[in-house]
Backbone as a printed PyTorch tensor [residue, N CA C, xyz], in Angstrom:
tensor([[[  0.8240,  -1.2020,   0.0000],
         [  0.0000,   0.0000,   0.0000],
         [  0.8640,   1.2610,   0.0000]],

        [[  1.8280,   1.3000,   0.6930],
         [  2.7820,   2.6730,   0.5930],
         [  3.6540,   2.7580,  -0.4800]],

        [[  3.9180,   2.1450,  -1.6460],
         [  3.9720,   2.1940,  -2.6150],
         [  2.7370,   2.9190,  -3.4180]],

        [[  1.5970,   2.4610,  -3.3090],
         [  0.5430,   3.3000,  -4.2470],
         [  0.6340,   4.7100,  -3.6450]],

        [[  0.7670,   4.7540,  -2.3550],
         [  0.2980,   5.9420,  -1.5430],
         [  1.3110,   6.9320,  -1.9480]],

        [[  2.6650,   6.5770,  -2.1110],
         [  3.7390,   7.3960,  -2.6880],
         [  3.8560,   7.6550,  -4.0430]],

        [[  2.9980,   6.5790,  -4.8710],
         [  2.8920,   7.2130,  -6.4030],
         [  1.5910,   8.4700,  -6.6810]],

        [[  0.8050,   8.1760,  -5.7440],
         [  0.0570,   9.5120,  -5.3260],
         [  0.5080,  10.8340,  -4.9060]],

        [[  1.0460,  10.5330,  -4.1990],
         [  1.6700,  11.8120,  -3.8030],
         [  2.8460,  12.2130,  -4.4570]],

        [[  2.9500,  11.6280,  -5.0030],
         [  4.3240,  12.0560,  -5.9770],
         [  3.6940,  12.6050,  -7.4810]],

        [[  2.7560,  11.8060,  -7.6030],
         [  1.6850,  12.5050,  -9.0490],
         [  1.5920,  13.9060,  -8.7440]],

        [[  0.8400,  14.1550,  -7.0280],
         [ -0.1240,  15.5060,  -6.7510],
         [  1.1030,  15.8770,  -6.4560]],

        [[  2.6740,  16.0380,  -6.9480],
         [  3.8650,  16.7280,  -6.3800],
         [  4.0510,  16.7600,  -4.7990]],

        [[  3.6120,  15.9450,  -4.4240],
         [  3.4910,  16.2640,  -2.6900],
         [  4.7230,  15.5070,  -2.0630]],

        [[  5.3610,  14.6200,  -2.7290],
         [  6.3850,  13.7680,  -2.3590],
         [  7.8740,  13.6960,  -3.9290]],

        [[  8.7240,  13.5950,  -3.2980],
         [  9.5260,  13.6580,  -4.6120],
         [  9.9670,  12.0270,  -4.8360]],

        [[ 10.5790,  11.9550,  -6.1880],
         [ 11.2110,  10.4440,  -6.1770],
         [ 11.9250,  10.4690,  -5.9070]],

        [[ 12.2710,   8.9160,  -5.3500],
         [ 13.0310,   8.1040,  -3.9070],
         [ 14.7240,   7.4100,  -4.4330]],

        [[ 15.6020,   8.4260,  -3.6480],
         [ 16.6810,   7.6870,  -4.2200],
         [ 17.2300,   7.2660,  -2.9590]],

        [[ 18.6080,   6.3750,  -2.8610],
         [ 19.0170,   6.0540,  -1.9900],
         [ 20.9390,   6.5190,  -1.8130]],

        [[ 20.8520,   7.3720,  -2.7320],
         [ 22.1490,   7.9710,  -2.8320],
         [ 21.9940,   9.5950,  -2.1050]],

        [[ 23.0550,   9.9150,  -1.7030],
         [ 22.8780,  11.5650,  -0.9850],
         [ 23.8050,  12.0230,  -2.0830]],

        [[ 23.2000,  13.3730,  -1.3760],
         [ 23.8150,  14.7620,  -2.4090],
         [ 24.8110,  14.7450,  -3.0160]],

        [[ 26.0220,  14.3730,  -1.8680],
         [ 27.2950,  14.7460,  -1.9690],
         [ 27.7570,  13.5020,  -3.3370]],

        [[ 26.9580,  12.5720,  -3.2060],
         [ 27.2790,  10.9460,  -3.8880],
         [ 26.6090,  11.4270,  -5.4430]],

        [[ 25.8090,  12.1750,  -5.4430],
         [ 25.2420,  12.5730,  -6.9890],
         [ 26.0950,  13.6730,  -7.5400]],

        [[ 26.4970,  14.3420,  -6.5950],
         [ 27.6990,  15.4490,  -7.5880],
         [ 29.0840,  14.4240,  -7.8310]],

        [[ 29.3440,  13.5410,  -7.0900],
         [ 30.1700,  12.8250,  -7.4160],
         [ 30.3110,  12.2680,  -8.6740]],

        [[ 29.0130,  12.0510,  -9.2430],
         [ 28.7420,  11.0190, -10.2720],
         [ 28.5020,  12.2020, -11.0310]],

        [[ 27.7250,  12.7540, -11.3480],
         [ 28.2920,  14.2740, -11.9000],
         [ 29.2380,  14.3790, -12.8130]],

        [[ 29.9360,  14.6150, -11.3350],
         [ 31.8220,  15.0630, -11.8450],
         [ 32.4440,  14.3050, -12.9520]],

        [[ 32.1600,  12.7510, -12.6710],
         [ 32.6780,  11.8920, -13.4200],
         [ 32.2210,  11.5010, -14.6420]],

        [[ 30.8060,  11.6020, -14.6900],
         [ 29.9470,  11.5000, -16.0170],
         [ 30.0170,  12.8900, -17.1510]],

        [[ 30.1890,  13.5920, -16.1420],
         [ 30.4030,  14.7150, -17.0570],
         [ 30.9790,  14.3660, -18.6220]],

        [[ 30.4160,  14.8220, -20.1090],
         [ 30.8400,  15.0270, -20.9990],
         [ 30.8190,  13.9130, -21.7140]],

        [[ 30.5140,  12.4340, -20.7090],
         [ 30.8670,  11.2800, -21.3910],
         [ 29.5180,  10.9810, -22.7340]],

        [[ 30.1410,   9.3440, -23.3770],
         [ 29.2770,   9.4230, -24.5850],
         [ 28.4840,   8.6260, -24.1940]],

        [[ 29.0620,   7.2220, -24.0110],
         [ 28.1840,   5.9570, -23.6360],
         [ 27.7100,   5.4000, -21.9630]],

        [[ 26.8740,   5.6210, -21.6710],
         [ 27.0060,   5.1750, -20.1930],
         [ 25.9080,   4.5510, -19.8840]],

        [[ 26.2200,   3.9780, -18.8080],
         [ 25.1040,   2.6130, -18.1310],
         [ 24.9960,   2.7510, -17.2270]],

        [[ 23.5880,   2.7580, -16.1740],
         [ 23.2010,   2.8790, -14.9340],
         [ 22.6100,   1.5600, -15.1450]],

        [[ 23.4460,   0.5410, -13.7930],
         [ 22.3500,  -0.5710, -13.5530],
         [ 21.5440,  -0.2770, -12.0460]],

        [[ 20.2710,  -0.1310, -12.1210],
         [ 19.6550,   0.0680, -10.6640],
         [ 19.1510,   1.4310, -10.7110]],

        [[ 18.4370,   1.4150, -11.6300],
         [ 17.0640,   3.0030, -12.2250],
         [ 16.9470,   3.4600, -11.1430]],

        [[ 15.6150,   2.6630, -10.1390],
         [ 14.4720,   2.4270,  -9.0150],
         [ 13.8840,   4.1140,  -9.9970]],

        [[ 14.0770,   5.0290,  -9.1140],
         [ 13.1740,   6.7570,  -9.4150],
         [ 13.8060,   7.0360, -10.6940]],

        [[ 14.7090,   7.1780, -10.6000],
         [ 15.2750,   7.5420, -12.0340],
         [ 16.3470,   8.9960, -11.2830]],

        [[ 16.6290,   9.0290, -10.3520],
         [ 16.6400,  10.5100,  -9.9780],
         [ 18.4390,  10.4590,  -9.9340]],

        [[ 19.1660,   9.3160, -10.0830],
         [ 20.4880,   9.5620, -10.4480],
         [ 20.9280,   9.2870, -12.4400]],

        [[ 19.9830,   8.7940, -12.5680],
         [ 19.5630,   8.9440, -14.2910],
         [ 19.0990,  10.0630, -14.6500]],

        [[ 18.7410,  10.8020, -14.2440],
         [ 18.4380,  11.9530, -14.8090],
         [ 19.6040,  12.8930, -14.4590]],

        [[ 20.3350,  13.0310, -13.4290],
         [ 21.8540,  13.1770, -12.9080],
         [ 22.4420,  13.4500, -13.9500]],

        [[ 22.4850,  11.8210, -14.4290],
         [ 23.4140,  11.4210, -15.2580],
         [ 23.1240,  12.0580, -16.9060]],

        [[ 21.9540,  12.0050, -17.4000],
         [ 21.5390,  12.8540, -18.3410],
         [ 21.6280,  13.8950, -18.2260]],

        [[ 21.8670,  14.6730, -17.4900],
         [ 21.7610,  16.0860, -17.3950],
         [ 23.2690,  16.8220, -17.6620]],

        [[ 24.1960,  15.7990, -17.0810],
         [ 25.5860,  16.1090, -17.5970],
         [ 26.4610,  15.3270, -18.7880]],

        [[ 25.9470,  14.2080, -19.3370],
         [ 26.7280,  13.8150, -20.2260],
         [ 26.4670,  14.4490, -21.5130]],

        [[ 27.0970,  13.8230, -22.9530],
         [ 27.3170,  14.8100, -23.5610],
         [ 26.1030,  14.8990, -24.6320]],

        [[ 25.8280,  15.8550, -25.4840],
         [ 24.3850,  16.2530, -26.0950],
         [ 24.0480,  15.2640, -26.6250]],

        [[ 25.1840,  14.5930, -27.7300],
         [ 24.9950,  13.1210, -28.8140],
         [ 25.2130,  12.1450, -27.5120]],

        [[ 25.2470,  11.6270, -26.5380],
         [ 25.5230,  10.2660, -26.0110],
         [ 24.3910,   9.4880, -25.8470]],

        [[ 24.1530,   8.6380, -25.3300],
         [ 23.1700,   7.2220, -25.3780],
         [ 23.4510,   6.9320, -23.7280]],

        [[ 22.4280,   7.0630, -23.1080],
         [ 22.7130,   6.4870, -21.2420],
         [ 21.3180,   5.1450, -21.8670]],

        [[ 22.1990,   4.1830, -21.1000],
         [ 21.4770,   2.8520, -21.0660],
         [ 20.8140,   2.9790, -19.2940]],

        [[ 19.6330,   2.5040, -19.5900],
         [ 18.8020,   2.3850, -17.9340],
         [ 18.4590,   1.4150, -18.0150]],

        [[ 19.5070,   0.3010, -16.9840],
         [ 19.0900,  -1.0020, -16.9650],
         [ 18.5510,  -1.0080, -15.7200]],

        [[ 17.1230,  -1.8940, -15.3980],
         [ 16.6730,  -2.2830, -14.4530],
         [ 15.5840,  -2.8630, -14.7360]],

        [[ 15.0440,  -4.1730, -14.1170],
         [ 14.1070,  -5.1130, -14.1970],
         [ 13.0500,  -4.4820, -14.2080]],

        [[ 12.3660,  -3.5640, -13.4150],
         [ 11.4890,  -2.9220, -12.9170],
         [ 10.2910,  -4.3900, -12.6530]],

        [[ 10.5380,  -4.6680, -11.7290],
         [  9.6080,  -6.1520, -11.6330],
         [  8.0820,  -5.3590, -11.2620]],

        [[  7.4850,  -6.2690, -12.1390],
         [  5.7490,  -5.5240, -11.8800],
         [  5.1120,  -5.6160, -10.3540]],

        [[  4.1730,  -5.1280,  -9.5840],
         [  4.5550,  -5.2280,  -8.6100],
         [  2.5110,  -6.1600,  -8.5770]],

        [[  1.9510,  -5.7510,  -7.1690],
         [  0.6230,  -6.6730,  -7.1020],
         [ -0.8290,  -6.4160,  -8.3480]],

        [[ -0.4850,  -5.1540,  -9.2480],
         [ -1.0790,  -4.4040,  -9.8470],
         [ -0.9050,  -4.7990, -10.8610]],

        [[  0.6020,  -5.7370, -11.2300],
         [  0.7820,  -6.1870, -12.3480],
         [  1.7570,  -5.1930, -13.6130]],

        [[  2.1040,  -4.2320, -12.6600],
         [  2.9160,  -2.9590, -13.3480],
         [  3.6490,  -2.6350, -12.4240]],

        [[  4.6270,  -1.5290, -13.0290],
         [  5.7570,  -1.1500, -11.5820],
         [  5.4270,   0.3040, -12.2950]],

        [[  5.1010,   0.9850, -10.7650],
         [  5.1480,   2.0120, -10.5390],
         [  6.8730,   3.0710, -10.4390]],

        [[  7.3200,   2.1500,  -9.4880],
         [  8.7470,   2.8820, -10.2090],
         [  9.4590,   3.2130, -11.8550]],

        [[  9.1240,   2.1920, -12.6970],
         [  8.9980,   2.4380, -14.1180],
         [  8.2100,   3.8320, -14.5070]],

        [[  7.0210,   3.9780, -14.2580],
         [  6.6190,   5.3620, -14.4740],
         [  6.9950,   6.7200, -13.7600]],

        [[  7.1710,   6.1730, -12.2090],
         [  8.3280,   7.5420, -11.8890],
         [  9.4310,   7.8030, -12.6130]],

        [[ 10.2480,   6.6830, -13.2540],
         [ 11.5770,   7.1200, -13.5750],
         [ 11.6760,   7.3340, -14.9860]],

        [[ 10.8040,   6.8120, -15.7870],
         [ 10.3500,   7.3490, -17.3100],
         [ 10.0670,   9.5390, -16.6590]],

        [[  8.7890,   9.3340, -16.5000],
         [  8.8310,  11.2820, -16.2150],
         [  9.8760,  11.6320, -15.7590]],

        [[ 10.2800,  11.3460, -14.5450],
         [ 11.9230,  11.9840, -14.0830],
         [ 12.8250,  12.1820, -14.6980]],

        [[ 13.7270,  11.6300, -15.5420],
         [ 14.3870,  11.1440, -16.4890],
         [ 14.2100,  11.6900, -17.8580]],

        [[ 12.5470,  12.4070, -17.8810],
         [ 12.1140,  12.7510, -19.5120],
         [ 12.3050,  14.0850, -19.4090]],

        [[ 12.2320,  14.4270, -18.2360],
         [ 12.2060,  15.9920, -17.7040],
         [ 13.2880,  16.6100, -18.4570]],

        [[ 14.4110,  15.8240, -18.5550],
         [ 15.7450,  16.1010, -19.1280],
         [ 15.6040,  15.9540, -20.4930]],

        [[ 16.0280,  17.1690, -21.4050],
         [ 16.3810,  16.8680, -22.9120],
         [ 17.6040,  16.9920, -23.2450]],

        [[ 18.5060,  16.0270, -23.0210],
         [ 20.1550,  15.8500, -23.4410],
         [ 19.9570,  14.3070, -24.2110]],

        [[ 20.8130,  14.3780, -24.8980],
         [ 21.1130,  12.9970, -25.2760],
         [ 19.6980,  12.1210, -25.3580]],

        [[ 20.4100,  11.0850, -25.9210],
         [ 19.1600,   9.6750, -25.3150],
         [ 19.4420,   8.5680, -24.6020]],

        [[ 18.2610,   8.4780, -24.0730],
         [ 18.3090,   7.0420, -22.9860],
         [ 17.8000,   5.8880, -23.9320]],

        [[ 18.0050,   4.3370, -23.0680],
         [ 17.8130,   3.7560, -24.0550],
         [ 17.8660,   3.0830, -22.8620]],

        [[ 16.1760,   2.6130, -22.6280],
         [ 15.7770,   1.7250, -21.5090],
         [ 15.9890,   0.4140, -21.7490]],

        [[ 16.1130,  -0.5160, -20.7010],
         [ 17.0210,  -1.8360, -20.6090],
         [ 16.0190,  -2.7220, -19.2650]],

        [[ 15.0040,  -3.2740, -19.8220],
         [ 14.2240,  -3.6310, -18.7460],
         [ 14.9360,  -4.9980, -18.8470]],

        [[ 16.1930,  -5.3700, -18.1170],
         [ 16.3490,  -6.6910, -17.8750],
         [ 17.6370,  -6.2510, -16.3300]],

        [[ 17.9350,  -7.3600, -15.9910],
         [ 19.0580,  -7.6570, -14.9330],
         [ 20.5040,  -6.7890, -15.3460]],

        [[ 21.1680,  -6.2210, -14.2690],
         [ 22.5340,  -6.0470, -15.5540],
         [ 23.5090,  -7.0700, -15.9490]],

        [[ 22.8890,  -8.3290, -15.2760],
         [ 23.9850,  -9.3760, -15.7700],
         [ 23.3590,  -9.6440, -17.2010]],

        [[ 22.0930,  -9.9230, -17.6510],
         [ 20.7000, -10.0650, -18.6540],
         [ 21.5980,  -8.8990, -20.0410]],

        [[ 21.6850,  -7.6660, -19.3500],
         [ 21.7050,  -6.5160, -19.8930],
         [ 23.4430,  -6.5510, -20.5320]],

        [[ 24.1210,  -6.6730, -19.8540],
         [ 25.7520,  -7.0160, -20.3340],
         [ 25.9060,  -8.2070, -21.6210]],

        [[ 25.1240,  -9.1210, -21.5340],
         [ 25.0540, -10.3750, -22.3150],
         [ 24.5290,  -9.7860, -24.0120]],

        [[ 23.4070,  -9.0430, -23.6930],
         [ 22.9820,  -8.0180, -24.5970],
         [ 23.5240,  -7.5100, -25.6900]],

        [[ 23.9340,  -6.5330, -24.5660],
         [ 25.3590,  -5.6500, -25.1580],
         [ 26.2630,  -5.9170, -26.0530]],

        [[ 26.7030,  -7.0620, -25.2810],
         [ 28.3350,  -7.9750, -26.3480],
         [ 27.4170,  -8.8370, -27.5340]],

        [[ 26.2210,  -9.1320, -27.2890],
         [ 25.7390, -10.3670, -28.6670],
         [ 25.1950,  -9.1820, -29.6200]],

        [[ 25.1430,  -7.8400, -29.4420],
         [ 24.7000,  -6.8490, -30.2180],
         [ 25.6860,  -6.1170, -30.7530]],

        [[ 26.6270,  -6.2700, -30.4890],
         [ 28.2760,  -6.0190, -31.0340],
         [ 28.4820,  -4.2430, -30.5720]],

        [[ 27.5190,  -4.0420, -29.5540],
         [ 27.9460,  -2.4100, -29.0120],
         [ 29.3640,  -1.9700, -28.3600]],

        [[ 29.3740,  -0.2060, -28.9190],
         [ 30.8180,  -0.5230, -28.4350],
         [ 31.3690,  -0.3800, -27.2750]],

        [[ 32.2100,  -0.2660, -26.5830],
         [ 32.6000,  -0.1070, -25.2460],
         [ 32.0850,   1.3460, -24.8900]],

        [[ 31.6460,   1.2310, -23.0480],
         [ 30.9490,   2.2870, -22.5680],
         [ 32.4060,   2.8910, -21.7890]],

        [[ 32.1250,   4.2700, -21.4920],
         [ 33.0720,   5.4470, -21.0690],
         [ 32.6080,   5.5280, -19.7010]],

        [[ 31.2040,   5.0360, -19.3590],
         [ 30.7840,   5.3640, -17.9090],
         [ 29.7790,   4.2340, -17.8630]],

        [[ 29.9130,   3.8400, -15.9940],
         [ 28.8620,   2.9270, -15.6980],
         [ 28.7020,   3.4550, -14.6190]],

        [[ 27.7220,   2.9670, -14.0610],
         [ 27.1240,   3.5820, -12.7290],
         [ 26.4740,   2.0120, -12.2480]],

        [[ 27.1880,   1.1770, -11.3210],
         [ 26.7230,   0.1680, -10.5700],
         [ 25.9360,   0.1350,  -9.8060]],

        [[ 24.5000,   0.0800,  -9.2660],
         [ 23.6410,   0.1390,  -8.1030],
         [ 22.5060,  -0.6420,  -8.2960]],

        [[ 22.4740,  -1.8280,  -8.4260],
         [ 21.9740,  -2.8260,  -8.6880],
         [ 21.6230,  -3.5400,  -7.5060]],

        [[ 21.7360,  -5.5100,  -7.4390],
         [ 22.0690,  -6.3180,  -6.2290],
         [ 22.8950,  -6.1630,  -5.6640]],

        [[ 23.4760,  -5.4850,  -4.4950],
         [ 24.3430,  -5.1170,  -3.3440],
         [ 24.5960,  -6.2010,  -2.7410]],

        [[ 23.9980,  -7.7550,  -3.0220],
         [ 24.8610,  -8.5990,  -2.1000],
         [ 25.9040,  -8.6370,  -3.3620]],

        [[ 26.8200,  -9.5470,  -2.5040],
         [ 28.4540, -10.3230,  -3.0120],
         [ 28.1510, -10.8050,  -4.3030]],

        [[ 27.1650, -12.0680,  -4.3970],
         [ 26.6560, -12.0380,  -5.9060],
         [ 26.5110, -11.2860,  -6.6230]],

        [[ 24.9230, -10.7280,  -6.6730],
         [ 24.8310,  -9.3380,  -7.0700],
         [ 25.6840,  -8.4380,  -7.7040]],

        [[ 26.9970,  -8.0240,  -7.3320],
         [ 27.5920,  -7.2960,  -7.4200],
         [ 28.4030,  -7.7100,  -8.6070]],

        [[ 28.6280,  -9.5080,  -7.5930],
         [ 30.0740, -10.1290,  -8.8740],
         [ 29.8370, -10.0450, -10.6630]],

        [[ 28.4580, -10.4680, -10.7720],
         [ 27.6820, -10.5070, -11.4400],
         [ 27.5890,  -9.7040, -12.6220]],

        [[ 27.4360,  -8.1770, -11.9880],
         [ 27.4640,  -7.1870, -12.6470],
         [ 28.8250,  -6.5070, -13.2820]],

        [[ 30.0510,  -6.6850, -12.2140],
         [ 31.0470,  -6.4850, -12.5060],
         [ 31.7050,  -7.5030, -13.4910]],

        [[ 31.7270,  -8.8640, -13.4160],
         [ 32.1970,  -9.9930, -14.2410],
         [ 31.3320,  -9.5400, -15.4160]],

        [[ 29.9350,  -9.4830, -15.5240],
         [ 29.7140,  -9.0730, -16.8290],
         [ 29.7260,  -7.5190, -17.7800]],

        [[ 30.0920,  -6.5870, -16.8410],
         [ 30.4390,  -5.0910, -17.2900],
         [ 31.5130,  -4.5250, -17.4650]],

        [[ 32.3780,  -4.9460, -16.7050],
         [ 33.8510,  -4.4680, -16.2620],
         [ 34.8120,  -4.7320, -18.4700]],

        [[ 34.3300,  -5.7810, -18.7200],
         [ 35.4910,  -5.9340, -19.3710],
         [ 34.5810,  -5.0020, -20.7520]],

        [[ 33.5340,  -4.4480, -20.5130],
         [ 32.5310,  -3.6460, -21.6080],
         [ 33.0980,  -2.3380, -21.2800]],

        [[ 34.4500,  -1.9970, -20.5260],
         [ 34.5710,  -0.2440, -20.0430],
         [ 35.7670,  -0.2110, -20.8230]],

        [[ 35.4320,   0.9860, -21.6390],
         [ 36.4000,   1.4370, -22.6360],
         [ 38.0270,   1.8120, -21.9450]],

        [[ 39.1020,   1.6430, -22.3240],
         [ 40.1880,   2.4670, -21.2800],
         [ 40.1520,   3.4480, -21.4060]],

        [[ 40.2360,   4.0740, -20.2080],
         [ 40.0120,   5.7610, -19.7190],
         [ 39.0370,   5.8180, -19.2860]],

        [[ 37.4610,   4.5740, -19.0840],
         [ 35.9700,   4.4830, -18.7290],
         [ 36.3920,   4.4970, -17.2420]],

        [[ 35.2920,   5.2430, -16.8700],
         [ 35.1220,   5.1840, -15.6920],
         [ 33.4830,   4.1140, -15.0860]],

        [[ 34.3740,   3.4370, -14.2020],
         [ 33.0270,   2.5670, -13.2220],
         [ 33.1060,   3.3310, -11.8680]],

        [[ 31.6530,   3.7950, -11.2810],
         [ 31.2150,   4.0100, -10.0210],
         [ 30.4450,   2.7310,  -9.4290]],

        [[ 30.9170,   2.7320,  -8.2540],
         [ 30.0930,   1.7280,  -7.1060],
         [ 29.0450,   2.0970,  -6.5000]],

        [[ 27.9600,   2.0530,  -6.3060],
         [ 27.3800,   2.4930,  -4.9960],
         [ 27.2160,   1.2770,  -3.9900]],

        [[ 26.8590,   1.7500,  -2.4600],
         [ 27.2110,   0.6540,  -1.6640],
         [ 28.5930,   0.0960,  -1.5650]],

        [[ 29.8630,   0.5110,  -2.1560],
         [ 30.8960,   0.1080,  -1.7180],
         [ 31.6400,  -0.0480,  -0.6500]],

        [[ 31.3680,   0.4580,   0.1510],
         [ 32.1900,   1.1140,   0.9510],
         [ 31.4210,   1.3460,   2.5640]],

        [[ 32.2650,   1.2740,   3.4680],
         [ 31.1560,   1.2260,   4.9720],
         [ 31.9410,   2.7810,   5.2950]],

        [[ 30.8750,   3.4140,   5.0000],
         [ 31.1840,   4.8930,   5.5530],
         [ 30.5090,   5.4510,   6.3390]],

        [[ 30.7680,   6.4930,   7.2710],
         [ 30.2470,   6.3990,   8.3400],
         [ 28.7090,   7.4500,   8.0160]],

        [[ 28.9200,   8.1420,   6.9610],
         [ 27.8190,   8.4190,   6.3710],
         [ 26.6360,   7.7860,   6.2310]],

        [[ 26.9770,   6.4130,   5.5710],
         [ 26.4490,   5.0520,   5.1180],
         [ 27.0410,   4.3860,   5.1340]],

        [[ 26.9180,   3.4850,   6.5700],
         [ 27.3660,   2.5380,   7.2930],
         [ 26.8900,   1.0430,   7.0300]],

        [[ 27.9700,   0.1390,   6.0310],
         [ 27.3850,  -0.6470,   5.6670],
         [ 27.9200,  -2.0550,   5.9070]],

        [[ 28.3690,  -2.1600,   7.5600],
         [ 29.2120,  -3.4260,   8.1950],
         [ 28.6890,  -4.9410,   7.0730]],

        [[ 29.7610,  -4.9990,   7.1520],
         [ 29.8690,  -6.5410,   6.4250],
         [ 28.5440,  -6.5710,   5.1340]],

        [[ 28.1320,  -5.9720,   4.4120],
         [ 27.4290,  -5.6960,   3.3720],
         [ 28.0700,  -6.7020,   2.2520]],

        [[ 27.4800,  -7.4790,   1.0610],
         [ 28.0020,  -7.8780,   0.4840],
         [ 28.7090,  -7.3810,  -0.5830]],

        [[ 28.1500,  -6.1710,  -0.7900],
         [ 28.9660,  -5.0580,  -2.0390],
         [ 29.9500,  -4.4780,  -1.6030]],

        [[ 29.9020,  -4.1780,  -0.0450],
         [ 31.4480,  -4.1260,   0.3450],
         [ 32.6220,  -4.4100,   0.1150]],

        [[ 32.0110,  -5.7440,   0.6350],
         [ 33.1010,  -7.2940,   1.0550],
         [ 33.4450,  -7.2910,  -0.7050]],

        [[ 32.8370,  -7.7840,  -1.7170],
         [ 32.9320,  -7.4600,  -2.7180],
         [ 34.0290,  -6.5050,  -3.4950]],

        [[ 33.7900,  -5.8180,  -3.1270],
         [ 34.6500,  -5.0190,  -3.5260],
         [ 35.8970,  -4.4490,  -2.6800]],

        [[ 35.8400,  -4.5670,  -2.1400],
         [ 36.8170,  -4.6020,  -0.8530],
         [ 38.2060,  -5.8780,  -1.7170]],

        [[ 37.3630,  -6.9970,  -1.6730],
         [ 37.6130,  -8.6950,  -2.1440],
         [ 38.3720,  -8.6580,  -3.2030]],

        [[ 37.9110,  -7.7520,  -3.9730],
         [ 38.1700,  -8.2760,  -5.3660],
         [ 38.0930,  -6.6890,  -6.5960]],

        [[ 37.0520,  -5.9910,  -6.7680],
         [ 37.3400,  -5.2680,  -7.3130],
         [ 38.4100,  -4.4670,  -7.2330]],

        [[ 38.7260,  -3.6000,  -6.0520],
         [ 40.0740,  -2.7390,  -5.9870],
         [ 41.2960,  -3.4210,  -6.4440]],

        [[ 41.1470,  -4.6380,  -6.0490],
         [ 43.0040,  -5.4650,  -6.6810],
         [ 42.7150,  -5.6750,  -7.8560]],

        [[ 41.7480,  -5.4840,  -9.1720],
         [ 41.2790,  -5.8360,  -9.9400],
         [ 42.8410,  -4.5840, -10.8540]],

        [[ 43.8050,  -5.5970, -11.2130],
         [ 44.6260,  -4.5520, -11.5180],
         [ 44.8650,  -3.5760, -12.9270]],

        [[ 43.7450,  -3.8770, -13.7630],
         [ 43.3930,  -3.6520, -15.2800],
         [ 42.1420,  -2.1340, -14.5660]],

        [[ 42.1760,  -1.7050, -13.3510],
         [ 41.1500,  -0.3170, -13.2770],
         [ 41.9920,  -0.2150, -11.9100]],

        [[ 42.0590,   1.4870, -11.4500],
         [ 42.2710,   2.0600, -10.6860],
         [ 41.4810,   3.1390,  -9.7430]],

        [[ 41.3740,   2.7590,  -8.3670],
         [ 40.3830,   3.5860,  -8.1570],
         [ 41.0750,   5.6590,  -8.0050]],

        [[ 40.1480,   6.3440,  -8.4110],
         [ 39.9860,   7.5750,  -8.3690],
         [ 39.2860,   8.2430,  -7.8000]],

        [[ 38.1110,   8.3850,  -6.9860],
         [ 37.7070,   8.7700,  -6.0680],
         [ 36.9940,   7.8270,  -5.4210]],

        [[ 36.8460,   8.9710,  -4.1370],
         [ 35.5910,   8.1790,  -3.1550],
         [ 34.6600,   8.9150,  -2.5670]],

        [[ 33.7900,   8.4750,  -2.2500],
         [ 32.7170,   9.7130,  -1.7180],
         [ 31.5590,   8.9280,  -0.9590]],

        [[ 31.8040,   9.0890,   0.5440],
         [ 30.5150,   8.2950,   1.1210],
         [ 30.4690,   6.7920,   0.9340]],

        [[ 29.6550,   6.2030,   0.6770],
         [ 29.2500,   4.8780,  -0.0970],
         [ 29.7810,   4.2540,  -1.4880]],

        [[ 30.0910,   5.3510,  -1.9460],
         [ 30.3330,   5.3810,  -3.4460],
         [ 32.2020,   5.1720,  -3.8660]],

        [[ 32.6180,   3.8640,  -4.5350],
         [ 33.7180,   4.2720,  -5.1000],
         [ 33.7410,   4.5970,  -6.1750]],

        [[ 35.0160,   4.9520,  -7.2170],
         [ 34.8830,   5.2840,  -8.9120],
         [ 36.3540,   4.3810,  -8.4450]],

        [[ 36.3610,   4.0730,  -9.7010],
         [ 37.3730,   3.3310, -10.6740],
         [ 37.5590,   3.7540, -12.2110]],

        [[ 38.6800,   4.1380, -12.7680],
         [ 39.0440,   4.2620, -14.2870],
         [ 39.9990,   3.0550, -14.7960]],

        [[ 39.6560,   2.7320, -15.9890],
         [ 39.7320,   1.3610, -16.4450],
         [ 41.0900,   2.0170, -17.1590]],

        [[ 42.2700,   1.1870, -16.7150],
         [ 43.5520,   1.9130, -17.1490],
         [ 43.8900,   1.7840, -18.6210]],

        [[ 44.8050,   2.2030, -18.8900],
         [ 44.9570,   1.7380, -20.8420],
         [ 45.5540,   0.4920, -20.8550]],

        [[ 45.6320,   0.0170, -22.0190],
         [ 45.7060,  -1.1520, -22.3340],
         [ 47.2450,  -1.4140, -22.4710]]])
């Protein structure tokens, strides 16, 4: 029920859409998306770091919005229609919606012969799976010089995320991942640039 009750109030403007990233974590992504051509957000939900992300990349680029949007008791997902308007609000570039998994969505990609992306934006399944998942199937799709952001990486005291599996994750395995280097951090959020070849 608080799902309908929030697509109500978000219709009559009374509530805004729901992200789970803070301020400081969206200028972050910002910074880094800035100017780019190709980029991928896995993990839409509002759309409100997709539209972020549209708002700064570059006029000709293509942002991919991957997310399942699983229908919910209604038989539709209401987050799908928040993040379509949110997202439309913006006239830069084009999006190019991706209603599948980003592991679903990576598989895609490579059997469609697209070319390597300059930016990803990870915020998907946050467990250890989840994560591996996305990275084993995205990581080797980032152009060199691409930048990958994490969200949930990191246990900050901002967003405190003890033993989390996107942590551990990345903690584990992405940072020693010695083909990308990380470049910033912010809160929850790491970035990584995929070094040259």
């Amino acid at each position: 029920m608080r799902v309908i009750t929030h697509f109500g109030l978000w219709l009559a403007g009374l509530e805004q859409a729901q992200t789970q990233t803070s301020a400081a974590e969206r200028a972050c992504l910002a910074k880094h998306a800035a100017g780019k051509q190709r980029l991928v957000e896995i993990g839409v939900w509002h759309g409100v770091t997709t539209r972020v992300l549209r708002s700064v990349m570059d006029p000709s680029a293509t942002l991919y919005a991957v997310d399942p949007f699983p229908p919910g008791r209604l038989r539709f997902s209401f987050q799908y229609l928040i993040a379509h308007r949110e997202v439309g609000a913006v006239r830069n570039g084009r999006v190019t919606w991706v209603r599948a998994t980003g592991e679903e969505a990576a598989r895609r990609h490579r059997a469609q012969g697209l070319p390597p992306v300059d930016f990803i934006f990870i915020d998907g399944d946050h467990t250890y799976d989840g994560l591996r998942v996305d990275w084993t199937g995205w990581s080797p799709l980032v152009a060199p010089g691409g930048v990958v952001a994490l969200h949930d990486s990191r246990d900050a005291k901002e967003n405190p995320r003890p033993g989390a599996g996107s942590v551990r994750y990345t903690s584990e395995v992405i940072v020693k991942d010695a083909t990308f280097e990380v470049i910033d951090e912010q809160e929850s959020l790491t970035v990584l640039r995929r070094r040259a070849a």
